[in-house]
NUTORMI-544143 format. One line per 3 residues: number of its first residue (from 1); their letters; for each residue x, y negated, z negated of C-alpha. Coordinates in pm, whole numbers. Layout:
<atoms>
NUM	a	X,Y,Z | ... .
</atoms>
This chain:
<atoms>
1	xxx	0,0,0 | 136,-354,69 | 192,-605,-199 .
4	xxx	110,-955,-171 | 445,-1173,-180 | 260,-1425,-394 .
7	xxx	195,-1221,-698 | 278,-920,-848 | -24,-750,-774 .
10	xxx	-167,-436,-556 | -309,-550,-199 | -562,-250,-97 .
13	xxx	-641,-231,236 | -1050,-209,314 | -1248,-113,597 .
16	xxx	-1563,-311,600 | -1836,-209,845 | -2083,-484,947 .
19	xxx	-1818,-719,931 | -2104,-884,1195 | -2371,-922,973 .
22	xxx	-2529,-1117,722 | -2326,-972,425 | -2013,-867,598 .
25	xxx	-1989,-1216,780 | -1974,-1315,404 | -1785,-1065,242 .
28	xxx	-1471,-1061,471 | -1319,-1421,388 | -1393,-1380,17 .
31	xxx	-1165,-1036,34 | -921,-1261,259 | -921,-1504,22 .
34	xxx	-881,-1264,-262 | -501,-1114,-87 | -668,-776,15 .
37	xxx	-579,-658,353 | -894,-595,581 | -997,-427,865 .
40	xxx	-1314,-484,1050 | -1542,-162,1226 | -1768,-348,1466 .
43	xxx	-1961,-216,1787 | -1881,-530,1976 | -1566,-738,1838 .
46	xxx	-1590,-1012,2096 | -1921,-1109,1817 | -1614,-1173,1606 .
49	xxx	-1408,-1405,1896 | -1516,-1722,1708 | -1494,-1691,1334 .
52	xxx	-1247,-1904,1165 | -1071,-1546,1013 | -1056,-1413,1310 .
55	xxx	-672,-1361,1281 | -642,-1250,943 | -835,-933,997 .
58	xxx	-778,-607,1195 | -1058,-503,1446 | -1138,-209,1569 .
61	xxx	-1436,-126,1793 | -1641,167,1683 | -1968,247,1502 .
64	xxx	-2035,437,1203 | -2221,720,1384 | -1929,777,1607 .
67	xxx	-1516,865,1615 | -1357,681,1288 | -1048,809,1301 .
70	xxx	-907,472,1359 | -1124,267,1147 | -1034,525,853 .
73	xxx	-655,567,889 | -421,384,628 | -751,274,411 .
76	xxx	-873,269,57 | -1142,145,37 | -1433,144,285 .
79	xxx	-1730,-44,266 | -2074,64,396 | -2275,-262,452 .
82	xxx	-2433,-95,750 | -2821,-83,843 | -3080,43,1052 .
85	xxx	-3376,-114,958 | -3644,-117,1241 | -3428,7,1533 .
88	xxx	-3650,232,1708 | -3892,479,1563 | -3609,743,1449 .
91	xxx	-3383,483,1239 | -3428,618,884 | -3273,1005,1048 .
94	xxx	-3006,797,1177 | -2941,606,885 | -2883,931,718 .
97	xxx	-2668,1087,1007 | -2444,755,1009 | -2378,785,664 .
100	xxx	-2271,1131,676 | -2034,1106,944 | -1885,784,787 .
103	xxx	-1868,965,427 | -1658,1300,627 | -1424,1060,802 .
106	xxx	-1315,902,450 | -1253,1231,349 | -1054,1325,640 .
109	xxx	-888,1031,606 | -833,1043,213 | -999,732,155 .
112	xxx	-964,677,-218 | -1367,533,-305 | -1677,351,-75 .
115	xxx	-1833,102,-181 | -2209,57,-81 | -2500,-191,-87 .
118	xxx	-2854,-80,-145 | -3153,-141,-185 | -3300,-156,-549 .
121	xxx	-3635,23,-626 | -3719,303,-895 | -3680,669,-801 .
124	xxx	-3963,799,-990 | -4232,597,-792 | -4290,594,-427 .
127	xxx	-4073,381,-229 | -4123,213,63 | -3976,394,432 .
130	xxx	-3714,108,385 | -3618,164,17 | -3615,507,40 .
133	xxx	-3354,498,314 | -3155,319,131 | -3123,546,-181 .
136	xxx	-3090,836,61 | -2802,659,210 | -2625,655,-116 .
139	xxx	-2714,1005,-215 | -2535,1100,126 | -2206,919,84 .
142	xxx	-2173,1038,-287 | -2249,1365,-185 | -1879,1453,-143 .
145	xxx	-1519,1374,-314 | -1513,1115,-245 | -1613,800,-556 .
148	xxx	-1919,575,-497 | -2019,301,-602 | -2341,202,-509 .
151	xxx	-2480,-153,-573 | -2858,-164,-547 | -2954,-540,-490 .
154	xxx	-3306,-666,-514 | -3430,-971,-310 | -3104,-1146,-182 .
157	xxx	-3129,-1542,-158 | -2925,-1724,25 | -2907,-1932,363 .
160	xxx	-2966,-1695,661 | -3101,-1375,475 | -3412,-1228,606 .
163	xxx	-3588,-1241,264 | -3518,-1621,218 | -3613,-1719,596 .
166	xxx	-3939,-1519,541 | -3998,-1719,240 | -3922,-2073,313 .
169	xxx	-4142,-2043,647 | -4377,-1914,494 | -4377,-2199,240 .
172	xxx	-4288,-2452,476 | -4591,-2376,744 | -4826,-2294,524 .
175	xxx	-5031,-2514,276 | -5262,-2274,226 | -5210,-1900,218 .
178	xxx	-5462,-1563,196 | -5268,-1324,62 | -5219,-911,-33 .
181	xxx	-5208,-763,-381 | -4803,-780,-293 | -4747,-1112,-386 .
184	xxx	-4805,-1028,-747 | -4488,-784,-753 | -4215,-807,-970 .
187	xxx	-3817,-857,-867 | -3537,-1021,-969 | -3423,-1222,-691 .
190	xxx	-3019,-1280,-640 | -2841,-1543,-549 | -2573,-1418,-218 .
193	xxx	-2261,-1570,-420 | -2392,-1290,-708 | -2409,-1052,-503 .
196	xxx	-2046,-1129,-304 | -1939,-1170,-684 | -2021,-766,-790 .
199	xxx	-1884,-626,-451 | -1548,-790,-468 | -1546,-676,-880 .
202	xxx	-1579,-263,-746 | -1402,-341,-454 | -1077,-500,-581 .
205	xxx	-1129,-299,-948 | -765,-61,-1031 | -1022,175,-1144 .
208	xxx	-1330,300,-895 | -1648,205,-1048 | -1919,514,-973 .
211	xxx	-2261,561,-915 | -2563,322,-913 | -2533,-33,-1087 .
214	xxx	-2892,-224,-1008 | -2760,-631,-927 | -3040,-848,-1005 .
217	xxx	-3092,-1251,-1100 | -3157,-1392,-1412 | -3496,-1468,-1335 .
220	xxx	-3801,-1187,-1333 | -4086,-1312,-1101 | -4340,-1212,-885 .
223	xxx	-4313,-1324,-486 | -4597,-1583,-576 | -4412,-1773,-857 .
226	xxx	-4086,-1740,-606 | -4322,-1929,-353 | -4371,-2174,-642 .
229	xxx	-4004,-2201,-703 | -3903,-2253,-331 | -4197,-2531,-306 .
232	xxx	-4061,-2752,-599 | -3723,-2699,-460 | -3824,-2817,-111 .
235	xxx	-4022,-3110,-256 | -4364,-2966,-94 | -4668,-2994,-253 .
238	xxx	-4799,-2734,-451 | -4883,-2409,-231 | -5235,-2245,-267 .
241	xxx	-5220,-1902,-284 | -5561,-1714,-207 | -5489,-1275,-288 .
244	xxx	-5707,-1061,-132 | -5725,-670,-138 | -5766,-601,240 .
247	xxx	-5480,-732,382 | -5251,-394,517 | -4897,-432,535 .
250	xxx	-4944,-375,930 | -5143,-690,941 | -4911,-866,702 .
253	xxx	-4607,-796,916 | -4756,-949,1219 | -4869,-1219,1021 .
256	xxx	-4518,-1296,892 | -4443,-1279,1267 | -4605,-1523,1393 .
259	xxx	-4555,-1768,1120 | -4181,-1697,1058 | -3873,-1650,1267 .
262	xxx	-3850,-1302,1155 | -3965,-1056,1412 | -4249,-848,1336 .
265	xxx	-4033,-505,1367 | -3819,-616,1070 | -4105,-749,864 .
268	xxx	-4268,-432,859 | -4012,-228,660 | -3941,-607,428 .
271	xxx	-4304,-614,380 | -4356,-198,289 | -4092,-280,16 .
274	xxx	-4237,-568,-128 | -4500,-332,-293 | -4238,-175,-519 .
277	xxx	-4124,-373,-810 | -3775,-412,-842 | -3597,-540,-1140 .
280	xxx	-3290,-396,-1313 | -3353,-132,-1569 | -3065,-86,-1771 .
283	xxx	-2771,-309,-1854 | -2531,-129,-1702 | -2419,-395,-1473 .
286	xxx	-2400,-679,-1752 | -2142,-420,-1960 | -1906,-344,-1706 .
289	xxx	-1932,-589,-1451 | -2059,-941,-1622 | -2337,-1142,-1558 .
292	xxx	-2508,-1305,-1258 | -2408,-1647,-1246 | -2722,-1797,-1049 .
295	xxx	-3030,-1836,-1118 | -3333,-1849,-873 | -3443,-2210,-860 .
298	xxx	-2999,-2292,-827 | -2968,-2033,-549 | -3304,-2134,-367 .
301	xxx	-3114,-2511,-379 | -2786,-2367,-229 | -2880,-2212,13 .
304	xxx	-3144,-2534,131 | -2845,-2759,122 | -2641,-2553,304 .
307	xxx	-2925,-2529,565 | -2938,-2906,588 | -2564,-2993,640 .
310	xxx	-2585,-2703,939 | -2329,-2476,702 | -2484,-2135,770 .
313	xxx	-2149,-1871,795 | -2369,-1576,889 | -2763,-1503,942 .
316	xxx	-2968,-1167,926 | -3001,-1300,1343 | -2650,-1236,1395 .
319	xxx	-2756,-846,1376 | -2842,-701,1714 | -3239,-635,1780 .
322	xxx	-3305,-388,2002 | -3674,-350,2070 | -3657,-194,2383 .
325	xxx	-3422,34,2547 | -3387,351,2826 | -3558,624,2758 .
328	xxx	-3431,999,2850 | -3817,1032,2994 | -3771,754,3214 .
331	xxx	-3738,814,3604 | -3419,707,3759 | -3589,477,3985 .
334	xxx	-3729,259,3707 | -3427,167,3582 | -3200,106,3896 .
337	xxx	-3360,-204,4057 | -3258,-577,3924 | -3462,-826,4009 .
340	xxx	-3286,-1216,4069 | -3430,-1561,4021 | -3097,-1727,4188 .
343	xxx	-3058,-2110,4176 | -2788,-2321,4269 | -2687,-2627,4304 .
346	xxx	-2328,-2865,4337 | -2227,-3126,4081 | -2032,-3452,4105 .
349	xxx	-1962,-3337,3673 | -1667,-3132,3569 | -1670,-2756,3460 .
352	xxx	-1625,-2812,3112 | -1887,-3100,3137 | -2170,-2836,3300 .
355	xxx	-1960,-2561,3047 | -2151,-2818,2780 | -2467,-2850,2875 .
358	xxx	-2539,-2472,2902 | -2406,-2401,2583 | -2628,-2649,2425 .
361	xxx	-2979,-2531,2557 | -3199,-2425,2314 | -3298,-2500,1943 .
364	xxx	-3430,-2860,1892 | -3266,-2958,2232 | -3537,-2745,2458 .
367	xxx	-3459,-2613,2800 | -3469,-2961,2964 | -3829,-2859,3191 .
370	xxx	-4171,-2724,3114 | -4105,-2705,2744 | -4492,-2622,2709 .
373	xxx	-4426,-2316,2884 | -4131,-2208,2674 | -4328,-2244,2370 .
376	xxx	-4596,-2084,2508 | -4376,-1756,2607 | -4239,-1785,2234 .
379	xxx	-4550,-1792,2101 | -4697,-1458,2312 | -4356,-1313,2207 .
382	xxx	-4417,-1366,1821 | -4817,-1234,1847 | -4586,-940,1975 .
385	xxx	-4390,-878,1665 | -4085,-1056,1895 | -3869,-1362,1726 .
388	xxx	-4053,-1589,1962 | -3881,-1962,1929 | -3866,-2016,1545 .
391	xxx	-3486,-1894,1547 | -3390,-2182,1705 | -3001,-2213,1715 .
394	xxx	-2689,-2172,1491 | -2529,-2469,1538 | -2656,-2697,1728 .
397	xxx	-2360,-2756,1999 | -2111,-2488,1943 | -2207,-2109,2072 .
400	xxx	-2013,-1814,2020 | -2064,-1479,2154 | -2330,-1270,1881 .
403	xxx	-2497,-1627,1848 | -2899,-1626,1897 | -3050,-1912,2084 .
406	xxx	-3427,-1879,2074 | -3560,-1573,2188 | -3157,-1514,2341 .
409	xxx	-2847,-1330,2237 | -2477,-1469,2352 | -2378,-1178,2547 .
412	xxx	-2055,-1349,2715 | -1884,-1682,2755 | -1606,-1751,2942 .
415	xxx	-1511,-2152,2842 | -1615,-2341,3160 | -1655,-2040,3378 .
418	xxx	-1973,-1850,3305 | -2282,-1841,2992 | -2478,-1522,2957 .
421	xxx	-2770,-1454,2786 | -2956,-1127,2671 | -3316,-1149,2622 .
424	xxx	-3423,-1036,2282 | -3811,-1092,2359 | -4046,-785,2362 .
427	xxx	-4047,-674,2739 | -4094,-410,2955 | -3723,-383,3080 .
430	xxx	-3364,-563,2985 | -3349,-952,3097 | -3054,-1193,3118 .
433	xxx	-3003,-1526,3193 | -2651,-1632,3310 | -2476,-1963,3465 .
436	xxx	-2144,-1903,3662 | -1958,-2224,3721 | -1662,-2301,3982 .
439	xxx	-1457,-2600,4028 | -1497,-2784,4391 | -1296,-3095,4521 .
442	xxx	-1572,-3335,4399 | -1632,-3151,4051 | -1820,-2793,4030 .
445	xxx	-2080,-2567,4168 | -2289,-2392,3923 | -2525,-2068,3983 .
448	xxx	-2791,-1961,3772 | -2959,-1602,3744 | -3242,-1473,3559 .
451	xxx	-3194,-1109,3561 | -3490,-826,3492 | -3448,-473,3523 .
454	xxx	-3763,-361,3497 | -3871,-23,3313 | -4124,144,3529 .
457	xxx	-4426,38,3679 | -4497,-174,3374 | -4155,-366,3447 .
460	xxx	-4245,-466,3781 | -4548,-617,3733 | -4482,-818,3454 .
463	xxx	-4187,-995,3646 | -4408,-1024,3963 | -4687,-1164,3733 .
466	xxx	-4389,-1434,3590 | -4259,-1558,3900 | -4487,-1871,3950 .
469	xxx	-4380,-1981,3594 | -4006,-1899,3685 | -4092,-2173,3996 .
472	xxx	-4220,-2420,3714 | -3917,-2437,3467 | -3601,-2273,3633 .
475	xxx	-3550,-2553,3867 | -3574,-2814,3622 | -3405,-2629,3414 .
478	xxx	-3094,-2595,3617 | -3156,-3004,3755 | -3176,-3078,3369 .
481	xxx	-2845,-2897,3313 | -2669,-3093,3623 | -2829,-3457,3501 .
484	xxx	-2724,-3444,3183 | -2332,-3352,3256 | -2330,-3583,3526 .
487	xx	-2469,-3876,3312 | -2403,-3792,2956 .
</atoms>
């Protein structure tokens, strides 16, 4: 093991998996910062390009449910902030399968512990689909040699997290709210520095901390009174809250939905939980590894002010969603014709000046034409359990590959050469949206594509049924893009 120069101290070297993620975007600098060594597992490392520790980190490409032999060599600890929540109907068996292979390449490796974040929730009762994944998770990685520790965290609040950006839309949209018996369930919320606290305690500990420690807040509340909270905190006025029995977590998912920027497919599972009260049940935690620090109404007012100065490290959004994808039962034919909306036009502006413009579409800014009809496509997206529009942007000039723009993903940049776009809407088929730029004598020429393949018969007659629309905005939208770097 290497030893850091600047004190007489142990540097371990960790794997961390979702290094892309919400928690992992977190997690990484803190361990940076702390002298540990770390290496990064991602599936696409080019979502890692842009972050300011890019260089003090190791990457290698790979996933948890495949080869590790790379990712696990030279390692002590590895840690397991992986999950499948909502990715296609089969995610909770692959949970389980990812976890195993990841726990028998540690022990091929002779990995020394894991460390792993839960979900908190009591055994005994019935858990949610989402819960319940997560203990069996845990079960499966400290199933071998190998020593776990497993932190089960309840509600996580903090700038970006799914469970905060559900509530504060909620809150924010709505004066007036009917809602399910849910809102009456307890938890004990905690703030993200907490819970970035306890994992680099069992992470950087000379001793491997084992088994389950439940990481909860200082505060016990139901989801209601954490409504209250967040209003008070937001300076809104006070929220009405109107329970009633009938209201099905189905319907309450595609509620949140449209409402918030969280996609229906991941409110589901956030929703099923939210019926299971969660609240630390031993003390544990406070004997060997201290106190929280935060409480709810201090990390509800972090995490707002870093919204408002646009300080946001890492969202749930910077996961992947994958609502649609090939199917085995598929013909060939409906997946081997792409269909091309191709524009074009030539520029008096520079590349990098066009380069600008693209990669500030989006978010507050629009898509310079037909806005109405972009909100209308976000809002038919949301009624489909799709992130619709509410996402918005990151930041709102720089872009980095990962990064969601409205109802986008970055899938490529090349600086002043080419912007690509993956649709992340609910369609029947795989969509893009890409701008290639050249330089000419008298400044640049820039292309733009909107790219379907369509998925059967479905496919191609929802893009035939869009192409008036794409004659309504794509124009302008391109004209827009050319104005505004030729007259900034």
């Amino acid at each position: 093991m290497a030893r850091d120069e600047r004190a007489d101290l142990i540097v371990k070297r960790v794997l961390v998996t979702g290094a892309t993620g919400y928690i992992g975007g977190r997690l990484v600098p803190r361990l940076i910062e702390d002298g540990l060594w770390v290496r990064c597992l991602a599936r696409n490392p080019e979502k890692l390009s842009m972050v300011s520790w890019r260089d003090d980190v190791e990457i290698v490409k790979g996933a948890v449910g495949g080869p590790l032999e790379d990712a696990m060599s030279g390692i002590d600890v590895a840690v397991y902030l992986v999950h499948g929540i909502g990715e296609g109907v089969d995610w909770i068996e692959r949970e389980t399968s990812d976890a195993l292979n990841f726990r028998l390449a540690a022990e091929a490796a002779g990995v020394e512990r894991i460390v792993y974040l839960g979900g908190m929730g009591n055994d005994v009762t019935a858990l949610s689909d989402h819960l319940a994944s997560r203990h069996n998770v845990g079960r499966t990685l400290a199933a071998g040699p190998i020593p776990v520790c497993e932190l089960r965290a309840a509600v996580v609040i903090g700038s970006g997290s799914a469970s905060f950006e559900m509530l504060r839309h909620l809150v924010d949209v709505l004066p007036v709210m009917i809602t399910p018996k849910w809102v009456t369930t307890r938890s004990q919320p905690i703030a993200i520095s907490d819970v970035l606290d306890y994992l680099a305690k069992v992470i950087e500990a000379p001793l491997a901390h084992t088994g389950v420690y439940e990481i909860g807040g200082p505060d016990i509340v139901s989801y209601a009174q954490m409504m209250g909270i967040y209003a008070e905190e937001a300076g809104l006025r006070h929220r009405w809250l109107i329970p009633v029995p009938v209201l099905s977590p189905r319907l309450s998912s595609h509620w949140v939905g449209v409402v918030t920027p969280v996609p229906a497919s991941l409110a589901r599972p956030l929703v099923d939980s939210l019926v299971n009260e969660v609240i630390v049940r031993d003390s544990r935690t406070l004997d060997e590894l201290g106190a929280p620090k935060r409480s709810l109404r201090e990390a509800i007012r972090l995490a707002l002010g870093a919204i408002a100065r646009n300080d946001v490290p890492s969202a749930y959004t910077d996961a992947e969603l994958q609502p649609f994808r090939s199917y085995e039962t598929d013909p060939s034919w409906a997946r081997s014709t792409e269909l091309v909306d191709l524009r074009e036009l030539d520029s008096s502006a520079s590349p990098e000046a066009l380069y600008g413009e693209v990669t500030s579409l989006g978010g507050a800014k629009g898509w310079h034409r037909g806005e109405w009809l972009w909100r209308l496509r976000g809002a038919f997206d949301q009624l489909q359990g799709g992130p619709g529009l509410r996402r918005g942007r990151r930041h709102p000039s720089e872009l980095r590959v990962g990064d969601y723009v409205d109802f986008w993903r970055v899938e490529e940049l090349i600086a002043g050469e080419l912007v690509r776009f993956h649709a992340e809407m609910m369609l029947p088929g795989e969509a893009w949206l890409e701008w290639r730029i050249q330089p000419t004598p008298t400044g640049a020429h820039i292309e733009q594509r909107a790219r379907f393949k369509p998925r059967g018969l479905l496919g191609r007659a929802y893009w035939y049924a869009v192409v008036p629309f794409h004659s309504l905005i794509f124009p302008g939208l391109l004209s827009g893009i050319v104005n505004s770097a030729e007259h900034p």
